[in-house]
N, C-alpha and C positions, 0 to 999 in steps of 0.2 A: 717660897720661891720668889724671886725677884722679879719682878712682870718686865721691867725695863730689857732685861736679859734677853726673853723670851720674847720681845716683841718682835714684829717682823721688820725688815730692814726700811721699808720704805715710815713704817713710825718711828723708828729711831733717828732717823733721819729727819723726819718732820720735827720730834722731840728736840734734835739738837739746833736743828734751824730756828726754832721757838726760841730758846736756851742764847743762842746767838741776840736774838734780837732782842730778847728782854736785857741783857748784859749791856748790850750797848746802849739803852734806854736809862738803866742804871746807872751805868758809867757817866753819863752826859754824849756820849760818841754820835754822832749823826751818821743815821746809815748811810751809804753812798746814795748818790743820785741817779736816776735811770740817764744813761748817756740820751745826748739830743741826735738830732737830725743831722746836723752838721760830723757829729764825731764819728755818728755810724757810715756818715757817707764816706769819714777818711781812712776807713778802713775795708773800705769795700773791693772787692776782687776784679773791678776794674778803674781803670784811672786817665787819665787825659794828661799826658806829660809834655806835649808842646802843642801852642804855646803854652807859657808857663800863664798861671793867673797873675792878674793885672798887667797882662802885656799891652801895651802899644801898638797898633799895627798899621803900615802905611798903605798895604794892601786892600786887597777886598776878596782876592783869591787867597787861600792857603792852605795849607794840609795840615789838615788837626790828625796828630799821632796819640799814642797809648799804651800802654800795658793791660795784659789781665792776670790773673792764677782763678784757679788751678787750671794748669794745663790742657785738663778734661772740659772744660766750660762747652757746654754743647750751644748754651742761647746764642742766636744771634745777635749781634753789638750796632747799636744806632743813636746816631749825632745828632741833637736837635739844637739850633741856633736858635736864640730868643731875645729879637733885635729893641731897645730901650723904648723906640715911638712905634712897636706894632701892636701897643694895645694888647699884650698879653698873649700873643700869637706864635708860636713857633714854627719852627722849616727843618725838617728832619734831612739832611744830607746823604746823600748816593753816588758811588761811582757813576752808575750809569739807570738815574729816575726812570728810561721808559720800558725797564725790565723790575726795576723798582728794587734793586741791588743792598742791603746793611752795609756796612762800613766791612773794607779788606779786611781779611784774619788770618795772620803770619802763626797759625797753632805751633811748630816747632819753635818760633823764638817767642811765643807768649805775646805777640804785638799784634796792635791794630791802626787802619789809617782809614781816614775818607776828605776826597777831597773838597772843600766849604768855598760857598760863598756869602760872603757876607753882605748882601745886598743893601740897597736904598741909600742912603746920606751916612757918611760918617758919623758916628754913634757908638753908644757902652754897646754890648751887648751878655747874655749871661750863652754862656756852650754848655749842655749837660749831656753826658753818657747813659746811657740805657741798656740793659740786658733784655730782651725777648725771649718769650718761649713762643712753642711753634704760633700759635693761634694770635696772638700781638705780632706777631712777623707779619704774618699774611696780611693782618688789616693795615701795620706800614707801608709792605709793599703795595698795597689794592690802593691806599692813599697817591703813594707816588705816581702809581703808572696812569692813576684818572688826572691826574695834574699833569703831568706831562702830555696825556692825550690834548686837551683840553687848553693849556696853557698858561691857566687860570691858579696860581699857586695863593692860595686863603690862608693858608696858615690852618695851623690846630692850637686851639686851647688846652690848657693842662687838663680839663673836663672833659674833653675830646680825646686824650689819649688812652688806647686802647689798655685792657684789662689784662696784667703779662708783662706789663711796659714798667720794669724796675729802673729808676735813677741810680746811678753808678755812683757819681761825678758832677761837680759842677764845680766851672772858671769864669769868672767876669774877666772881658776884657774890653779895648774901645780901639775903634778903626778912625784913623785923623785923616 
């Protein structure tokens, strides 16, 4: 009897995966590379489509818009500004910080908006999108509304953001 035959699907499947890689070692082929950071981000389920990256902006107010899929996305969607001279600081944006609000979600047309500003001196700065599940919401929110109390906006470090807090997206741009 043929054991290969007989074997259960998850070893023939190992088998052929084996069988795969030893071929392509033979061959000379280089197996693919694990994609980076960068390429998983440009395919991720939500996105920052205005501004466009590397825009220009004469403002310091603007409305950073979006897309998401799938349509189902239950997290909620939040904007962090991360301005060139704040030392590594970011500023998570809200319609309205002292309810401590994510970014608008248009679920029937798959869009999202928050209104931004871009504080301090003209400067690059990097804008990234985030998905939240519930328990990273709450600690967004509970960030905003004690800054808004308070008045005192510090900023968060990338080490400071809450556990839940998925990177979407990210756009550099610069305010003249």
């Amino acid at each position: 009897m043929n054991k290969t035959l007989s074997a259960s699907p998850m070893t023939r499947r190992a088998f052929l995966v084996s069988c795969s890689a030893l071929s392509c070692v033979a061959c000379g082929w280089e197996t693919p590379a694990a994609p980076t950071r960068d390429q998983l981000l440009a395919q991720a389920p939500v996105r920052i489509t205005d501004p466009q990256n590397s825009a220009v902006l004469l403002t310091p107010d603007i409305l950073v818009r979006g897309t998401f899929a799938p349509s189902t996305l239950t997290d909620d969607i939040w904007l962090i500004v991360w301005p060139a001279e704040a030392g590594g600081k970011g500023y998570h944006q809200s319609p309205n910080a002292a309810v401590g609000e994510p970014c608008v979600v248009d679920r029937q047309n798959q869009r999202w908006s928050v209104p931004t500003g871009l504080g301090g001196p003209p400067q690059a700065y990097e804008i990234s999108v985030h998905t939240a599940d519930a328990a990273a919401s709450r600690a967004m929110r509970d960030f905003l509304i004690e800054w808004a109390r308070t008045g005192i906006f510090v900023g968060l470090s990338r080490e400071q953001l809450p556990v839940g807090l998925v990177e979407r997206h990210r756009i550099a741009i610069t305010r003249r």
